[in-house]
LOPA-887432 format. One record per residue (C-alpha): residue in one letter; x, y, z. Coordinates in steps of 0.05 Angstrom, whole numbers, plus 5000, padded with zeros to 4 digits. Layout:
residues N
[atom "a" [X Y Z]]
...
***
This chain:
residues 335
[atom "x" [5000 5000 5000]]
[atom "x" [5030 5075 4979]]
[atom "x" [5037 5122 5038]]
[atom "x" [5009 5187 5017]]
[atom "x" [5031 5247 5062]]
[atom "x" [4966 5304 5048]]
[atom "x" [4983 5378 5042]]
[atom "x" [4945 5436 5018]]
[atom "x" [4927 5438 4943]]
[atom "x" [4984 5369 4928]]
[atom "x" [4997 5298 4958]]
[atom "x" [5057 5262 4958]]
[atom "x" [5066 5190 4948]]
[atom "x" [5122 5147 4970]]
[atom "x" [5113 5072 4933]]
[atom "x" [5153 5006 4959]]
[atom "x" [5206 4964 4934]]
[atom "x" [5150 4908 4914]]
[atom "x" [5097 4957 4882]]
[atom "x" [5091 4988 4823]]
[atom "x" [5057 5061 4820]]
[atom "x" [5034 5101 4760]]
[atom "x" [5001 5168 4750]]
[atom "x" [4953 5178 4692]]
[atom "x" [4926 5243 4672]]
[atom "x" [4887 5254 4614]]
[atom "x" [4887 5176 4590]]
[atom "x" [4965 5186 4604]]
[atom "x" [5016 5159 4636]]
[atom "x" [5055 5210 4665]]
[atom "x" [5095 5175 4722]]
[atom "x" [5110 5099 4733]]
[atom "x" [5156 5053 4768]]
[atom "x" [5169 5010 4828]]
[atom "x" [5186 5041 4891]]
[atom "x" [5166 5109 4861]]
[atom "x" [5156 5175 4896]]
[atom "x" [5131 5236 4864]]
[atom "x" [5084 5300 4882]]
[atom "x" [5010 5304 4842]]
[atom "x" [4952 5340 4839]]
[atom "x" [4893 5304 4876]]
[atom "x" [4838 5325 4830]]
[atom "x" [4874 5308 4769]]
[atom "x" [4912 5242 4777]]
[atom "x" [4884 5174 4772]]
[atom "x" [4937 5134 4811]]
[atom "x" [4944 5059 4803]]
[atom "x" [4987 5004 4847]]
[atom "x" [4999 4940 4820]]
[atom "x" [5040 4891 4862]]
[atom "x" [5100 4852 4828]]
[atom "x" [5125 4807 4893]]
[atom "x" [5107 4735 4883]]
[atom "x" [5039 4720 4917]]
[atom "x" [5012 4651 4949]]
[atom "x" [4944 4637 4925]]
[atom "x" [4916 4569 4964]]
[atom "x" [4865 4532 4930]]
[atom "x" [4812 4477 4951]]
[atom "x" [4764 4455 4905]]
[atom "x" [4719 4393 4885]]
[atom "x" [4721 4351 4824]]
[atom "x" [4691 4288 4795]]
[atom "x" [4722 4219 4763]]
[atom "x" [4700 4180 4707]]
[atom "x" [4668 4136 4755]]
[atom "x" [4631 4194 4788]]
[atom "x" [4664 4198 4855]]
[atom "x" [4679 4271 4888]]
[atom "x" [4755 4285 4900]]
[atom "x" [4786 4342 4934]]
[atom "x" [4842 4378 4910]]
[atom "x" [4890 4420 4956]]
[atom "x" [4944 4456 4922]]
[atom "x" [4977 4525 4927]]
[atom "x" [4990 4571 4864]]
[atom "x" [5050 4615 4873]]
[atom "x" [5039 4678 4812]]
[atom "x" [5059 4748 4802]]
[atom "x" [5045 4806 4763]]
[atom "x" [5098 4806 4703]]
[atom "x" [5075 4865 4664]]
[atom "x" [5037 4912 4709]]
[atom "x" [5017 4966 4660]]
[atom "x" [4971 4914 4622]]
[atom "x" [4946 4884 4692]]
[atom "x" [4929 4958 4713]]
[atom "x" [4900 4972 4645]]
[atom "x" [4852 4904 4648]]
[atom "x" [4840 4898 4722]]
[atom "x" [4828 4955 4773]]
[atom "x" [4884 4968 4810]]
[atom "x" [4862 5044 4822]]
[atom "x" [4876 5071 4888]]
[atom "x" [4843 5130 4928]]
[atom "x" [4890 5196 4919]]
[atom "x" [4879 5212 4996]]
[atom "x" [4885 5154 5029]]
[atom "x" [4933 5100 4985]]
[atom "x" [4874 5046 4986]]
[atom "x" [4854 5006 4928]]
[atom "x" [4779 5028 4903]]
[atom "x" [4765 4957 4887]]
[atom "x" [4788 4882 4903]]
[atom "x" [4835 4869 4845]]
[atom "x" [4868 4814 4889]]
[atom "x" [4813 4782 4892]]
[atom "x" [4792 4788 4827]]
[atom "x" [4863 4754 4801]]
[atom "x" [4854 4700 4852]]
[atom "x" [4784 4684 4823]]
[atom "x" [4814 4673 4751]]
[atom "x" [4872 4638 4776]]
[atom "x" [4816 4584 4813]]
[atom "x" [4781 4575 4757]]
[atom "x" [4837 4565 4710]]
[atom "x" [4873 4514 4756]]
[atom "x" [4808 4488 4768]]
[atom "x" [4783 4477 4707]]
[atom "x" [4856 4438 4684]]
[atom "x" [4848 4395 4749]]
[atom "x" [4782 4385 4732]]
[atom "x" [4799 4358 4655]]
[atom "x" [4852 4318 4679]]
[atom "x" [4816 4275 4733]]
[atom "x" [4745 4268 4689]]
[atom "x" [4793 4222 4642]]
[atom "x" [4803 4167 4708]]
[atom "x" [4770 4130 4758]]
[atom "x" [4780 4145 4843]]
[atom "x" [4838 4087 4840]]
[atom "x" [4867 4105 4783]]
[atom "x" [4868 4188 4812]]
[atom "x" [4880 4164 4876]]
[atom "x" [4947 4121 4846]]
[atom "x" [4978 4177 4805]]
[atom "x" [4988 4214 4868]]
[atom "x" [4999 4294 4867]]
[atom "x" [5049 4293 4805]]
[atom "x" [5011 4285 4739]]
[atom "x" [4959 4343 4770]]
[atom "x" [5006 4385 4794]]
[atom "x" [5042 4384 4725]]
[atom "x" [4968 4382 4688]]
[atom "x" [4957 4453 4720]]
[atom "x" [5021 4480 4719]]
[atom "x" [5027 4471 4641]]
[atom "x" [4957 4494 4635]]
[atom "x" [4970 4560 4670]]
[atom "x" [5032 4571 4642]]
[atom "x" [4998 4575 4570]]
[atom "x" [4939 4601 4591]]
[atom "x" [4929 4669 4537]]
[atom "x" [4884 4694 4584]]
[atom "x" [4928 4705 4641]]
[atom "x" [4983 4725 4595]]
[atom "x" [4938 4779 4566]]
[atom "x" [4930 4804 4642]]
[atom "x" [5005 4809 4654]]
[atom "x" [5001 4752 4706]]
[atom "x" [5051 4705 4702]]
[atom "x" [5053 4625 4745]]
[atom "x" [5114 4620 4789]]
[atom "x" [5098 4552 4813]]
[atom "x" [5048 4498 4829]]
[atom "x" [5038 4456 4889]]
[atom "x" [4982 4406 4904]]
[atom "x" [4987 4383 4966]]
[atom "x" [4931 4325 4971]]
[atom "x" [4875 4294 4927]]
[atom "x" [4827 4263 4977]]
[atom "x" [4762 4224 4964]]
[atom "x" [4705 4225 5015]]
[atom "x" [4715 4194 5083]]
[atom "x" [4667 4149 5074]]
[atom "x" [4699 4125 5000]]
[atom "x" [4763 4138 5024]]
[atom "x" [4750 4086 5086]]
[atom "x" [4723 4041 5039]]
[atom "x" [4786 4040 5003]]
[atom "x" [4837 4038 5058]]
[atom "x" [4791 3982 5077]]
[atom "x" [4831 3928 5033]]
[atom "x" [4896 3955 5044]]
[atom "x" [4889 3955 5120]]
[atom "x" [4850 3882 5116]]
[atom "x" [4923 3859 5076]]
[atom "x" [4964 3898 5126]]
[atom "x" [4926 3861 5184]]
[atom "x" [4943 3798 5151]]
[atom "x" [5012 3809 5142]]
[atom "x" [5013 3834 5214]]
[atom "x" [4972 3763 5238]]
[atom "x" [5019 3717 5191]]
[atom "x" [5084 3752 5215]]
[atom "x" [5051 3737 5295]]
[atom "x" [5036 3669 5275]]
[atom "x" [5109 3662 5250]]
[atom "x" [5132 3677 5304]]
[atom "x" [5090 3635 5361]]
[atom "x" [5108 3580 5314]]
[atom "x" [5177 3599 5313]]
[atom "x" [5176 3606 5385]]
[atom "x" [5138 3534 5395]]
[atom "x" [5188 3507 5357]]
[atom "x" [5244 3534 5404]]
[atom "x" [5208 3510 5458]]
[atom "x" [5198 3445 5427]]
[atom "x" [5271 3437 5419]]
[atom "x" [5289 3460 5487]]
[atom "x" [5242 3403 5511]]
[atom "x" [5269 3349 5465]]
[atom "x" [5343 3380 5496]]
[atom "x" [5317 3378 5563]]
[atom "x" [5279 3309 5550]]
[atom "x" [5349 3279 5519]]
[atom "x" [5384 3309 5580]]
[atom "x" [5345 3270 5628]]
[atom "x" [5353 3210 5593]]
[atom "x" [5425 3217 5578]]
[atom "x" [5424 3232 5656]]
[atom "x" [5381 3165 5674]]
[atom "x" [5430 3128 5629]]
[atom "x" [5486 3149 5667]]
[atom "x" [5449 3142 5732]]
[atom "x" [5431 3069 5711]]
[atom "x" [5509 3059 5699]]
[atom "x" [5529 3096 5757]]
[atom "x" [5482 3038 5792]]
[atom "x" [5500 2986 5760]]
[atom "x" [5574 2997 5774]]
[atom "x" [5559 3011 5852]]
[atom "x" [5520 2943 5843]]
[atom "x" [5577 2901 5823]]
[atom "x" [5632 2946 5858]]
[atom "x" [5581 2919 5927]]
[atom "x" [5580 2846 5898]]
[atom "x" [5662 2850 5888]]
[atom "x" [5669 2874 5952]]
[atom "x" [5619 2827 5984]]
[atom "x" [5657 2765 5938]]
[atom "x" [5726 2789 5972]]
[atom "x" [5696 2792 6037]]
[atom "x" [5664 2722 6019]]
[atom "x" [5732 2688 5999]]
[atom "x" [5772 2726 6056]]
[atom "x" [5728 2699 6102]]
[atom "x" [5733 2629 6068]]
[atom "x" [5808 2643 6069]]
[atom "x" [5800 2656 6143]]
[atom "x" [5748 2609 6167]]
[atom "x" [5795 2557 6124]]
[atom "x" [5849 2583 6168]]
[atom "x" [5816 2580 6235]]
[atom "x" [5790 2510 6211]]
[atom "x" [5855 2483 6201]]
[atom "x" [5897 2508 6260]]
[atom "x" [5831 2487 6303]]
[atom "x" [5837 2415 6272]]
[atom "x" [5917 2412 6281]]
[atom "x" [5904 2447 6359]]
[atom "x" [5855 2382 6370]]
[atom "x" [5897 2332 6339]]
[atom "x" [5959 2367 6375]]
[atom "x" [5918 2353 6443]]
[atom "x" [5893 2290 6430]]
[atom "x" [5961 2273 6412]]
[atom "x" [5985 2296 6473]]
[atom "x" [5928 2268 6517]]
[atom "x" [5951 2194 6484]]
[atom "x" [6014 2202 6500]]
[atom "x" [5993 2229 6576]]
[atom "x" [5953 2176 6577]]
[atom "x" [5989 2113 6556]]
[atom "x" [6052 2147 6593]]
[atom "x" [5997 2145 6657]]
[atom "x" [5972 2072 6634]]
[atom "x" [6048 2051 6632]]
[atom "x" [6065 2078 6699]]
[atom "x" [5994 2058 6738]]
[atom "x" [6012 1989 6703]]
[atom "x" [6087 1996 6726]]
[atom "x" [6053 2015 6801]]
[atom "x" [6003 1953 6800]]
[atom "x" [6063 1908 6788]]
[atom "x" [6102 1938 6837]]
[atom "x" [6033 1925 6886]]
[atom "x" [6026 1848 6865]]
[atom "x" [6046 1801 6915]]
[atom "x" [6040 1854 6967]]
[atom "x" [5993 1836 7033]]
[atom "x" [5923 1863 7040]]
[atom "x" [5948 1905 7107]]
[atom "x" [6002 1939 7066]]
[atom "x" [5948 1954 7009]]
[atom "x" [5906 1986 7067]]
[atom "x" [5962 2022 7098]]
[atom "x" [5975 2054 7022]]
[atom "x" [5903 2062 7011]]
[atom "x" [5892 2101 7076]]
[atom "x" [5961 2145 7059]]
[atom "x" [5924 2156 6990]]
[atom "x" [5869 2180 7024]]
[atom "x" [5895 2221 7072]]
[atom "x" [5928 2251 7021]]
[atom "x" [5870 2272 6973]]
[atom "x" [5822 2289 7040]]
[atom "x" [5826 2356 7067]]
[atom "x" [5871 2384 7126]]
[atom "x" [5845 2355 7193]]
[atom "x" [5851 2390 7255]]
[atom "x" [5826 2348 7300]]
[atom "x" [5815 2266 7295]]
[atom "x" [5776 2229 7351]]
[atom "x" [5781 2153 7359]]
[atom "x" [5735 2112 7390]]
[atom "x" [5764 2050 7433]]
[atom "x" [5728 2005 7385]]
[atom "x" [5757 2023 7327]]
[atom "x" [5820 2028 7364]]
[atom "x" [5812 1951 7391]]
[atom "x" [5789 1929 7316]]
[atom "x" [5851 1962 7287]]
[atom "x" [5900 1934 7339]]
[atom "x" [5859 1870 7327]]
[atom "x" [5870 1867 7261]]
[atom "x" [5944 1887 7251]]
[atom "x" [5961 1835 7309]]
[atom "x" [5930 1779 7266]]
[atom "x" [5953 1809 7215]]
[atom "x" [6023 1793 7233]]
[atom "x" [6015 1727 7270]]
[atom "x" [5991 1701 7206]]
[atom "x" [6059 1729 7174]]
***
């Protein structure tokens, strides 16, 4: 926007860098330029501003498929004003000589022609597919569709507006359509998704399958060896019990033998006691025949007071006194 400074019977007006001001007078153009600054007459100029920095002009608008399904296109048309004489002379860019303010919308009016062209090219381009097929191409066959169309459209060039650049930032079905169609993909992702889960619980059975069967093996290998380990405690018990076995043959053999040769040994020696005994009571009885019955009694009684015990005291009767005395008298009369 110009600033206009207001003094008695003149204005001044001081442009910017990005604007481009002209004074007509008469169906003339007396001044122009960008960033221009000049003194006029208020009741004789007709003072125009055209803009020539690049301008963002965002679009949303609705189109239809061959298959008669509603899209909508977001994109972003970047233009500027290449030749701003012809845009002042075919669009109103007029502004007020006391306050610097456009008279009309000319802004608004370029943005409306710049929809409909870019509208009308998106338009052309997606009638010739169906939703999939629109949906598939993506942004970059529109975006190009509308950028070539602008670029030759004669309309804008007649106008002095020249495309910078064209971005479309989304071609979207309805919600419900465009549910419908993520619908499959999602269905196929969920799949993928289940299959990969399933994959892996049967990968993980599997490892636990084999860490049973490893387990399982271990035991047994474990049993096997316990079984062995048994088995050799078994016959290291029956070895040891068979050594005990024969040493206690080997003993008992022992104890056997030195028992028998002890016994024979005594009976040996109680046959020799005996017939050395035998010989000598046989030696005695000889000595004893022919010997008198009195002297037998005298030896008998010394036998016997030998093998009685120790008496203190001995009392004699006169009759077995008189029978004694009796008896050894007769006994030697008769010698």
């Amino acid at each position: 926007m110009a600033d206009i400074a207001r003094y008695p019977l003149v204005r001044h007006l001081r442009g910017s860098s990005t604007s481009h001001v002209e004074q007509v007078r008469h169906g003339r153009t007396v001044r122009a330029g960008v960033g221009a600054s000049f003194w006029f007459r208020p009741l004789g100029a007709v003072l125009n501003e055209v803009p020539v920095d690049d301008r963002e002009l965002p679009l949303l608008f609705h189109a239809r498929t061959s298959d008669f399904q509603d899209v909508t296109v977001q994109a972003t048309v970047t233009y500027r004003v290449t030749d701003p004489t012809t845009a002042a002379g075919r669009i109103d860019f007029s502004i007020g000589p006391d306050t610097g303010q456009w008279r009309s919308t000319p802004l608004d009016q370029v943005a409306g022609m710049l929809t409909e062209s870019a509208q009308q090219y998106a338009i052309d381009l997606l009638a010739t597919a169906d939703l999939p097929t629109a949906l598939a191409w993506g942004v970059g066959p529109l975006r190009t569709a509308v950028a070539e169309g602008l670029a030759g459209d004669e309309r804008l060039a007649q106008t002095g507006i020249s495309v910078v650049g064209v971005r479309v930032v989304a071609v979207r079905p309805e919600p419900e359509v465009e549910k419908a169609l993520r619908t499959p993909t999602r269905e196929q992702v969920q799949q993928q998704a289940d299959r990969a889960t399933f994959e892996r619980r049967a990968v993980a059975v599997e490892r636990e399958r084999a860490i049973g069967e490893n387990e399982l093996q271990t035991q047994i290998e474990l049993a096997r060896r316990e079984e062995q380990l048994v088995t050799q405690r078994g016959a290291n018990a029956r070895r040891e019990a068979e050594e005990a076995a024969a040493a206690g043959s080997v003993a008992a053999e022992a104890a056997a033998r030195r028992t028998v040769l002890s016994a024979e040994a005594g009976a040996e020696s109680t046959r020799l006691a005996g017939a050395a005994q035998g010989e000598a009571e046989a030696a005695r009885v000889a000595a004893y025949d022919g010997v008198g019955d009195a002297v037998l009694l005298s030896l008998a009684v010394r036998e016997l007071a030998a093998n009685l015990p120790r008496i203190e005291t001995l009392v004699l009767s006169p009759d077995l006194v008189s029978t004694a005395l009796a008896q050894l008298g007769a006994g030697r009369t008769t010698a």
